[in-house]
C-alpha angles and dihedrals in degrees: 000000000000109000124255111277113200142176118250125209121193129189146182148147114258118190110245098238089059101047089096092061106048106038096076085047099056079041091060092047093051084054099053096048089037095111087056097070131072080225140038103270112247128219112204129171125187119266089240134076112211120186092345094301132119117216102214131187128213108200118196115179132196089003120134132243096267094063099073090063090045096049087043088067086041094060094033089105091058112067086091079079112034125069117230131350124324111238138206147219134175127202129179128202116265109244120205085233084072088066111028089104099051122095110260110267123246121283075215114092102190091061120081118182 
C-alpha cells in the first residue's frame, strides 16, 4: 500500500519590520526540500497588517507525514524573526471510496440532514 501522501499548512505571525529578512531565507528552505512535494511549495502572507504583525502560510502539497518534522529542523534557525509559534495543519484529498457507502445526498439544497 503506498503511504499516505498530505498537504501541510504552516502558519505564523512575522513582525513587519522582519519580513525582509526572512522572506529570502523560508524561500531557500522551500528550495532545498522542493524535491520532496508533489508541488512547488508556496509562501503567502495576508493581505493585512494587525498590530505590526504579518500572518504568513507555508503550503506544502503531496508530501508524507515524516516531512513536517523534517521541515521543522529545517526552520529551527528562524524564530529570532517570527513572532509566536509556528502552527500546523494536515489535509488530505477527499476520495470518492470515503463516500461510496453514504446515501446519495439531496438534489434539494435547502434541505440539510
Amino acid at each position: 500500500m503506498r503511504d499516505l501522501m498530505i498537504d501541510l499548512y504552516v502558519y505564523y505571525k512575522v513582525r513587519a519590520h522582519d519580513a525582509a529578512a526572512l522572506a529570502p531565507r523560508v524561500r531557500a528552505i522551500q528550495a532545498a526540500l522542493a524535491a520532496r512535494c508533489a508541488a512547488a511549495p508556496q509562501l503567502k502572507r495576508r493581505p493585512e497588517l494587525r498590530d505590526g504583525l504579518q500572518t504568513w502560510m507555508e503550503i506544502y502539497a503531496g508530501v508524507d507525514a515524516a516531512f513536517g518534522a523534517e521541515l521543522e529542523r529545517a526552520c529551527a534557525g528562524l524564530n529570532c524573526l517570527i513572532a509566536g509559534a509556528r502552527r500546523a495543519e494536515v489535509f488530505i484529498d477527499l476520495a470518492a471510496a470515503d463516500f461510496a457507502s453514504a446515501a446519495l445526498p439531496s438534489t434539494d439544497s435547502t434541505q440539510c440532514a
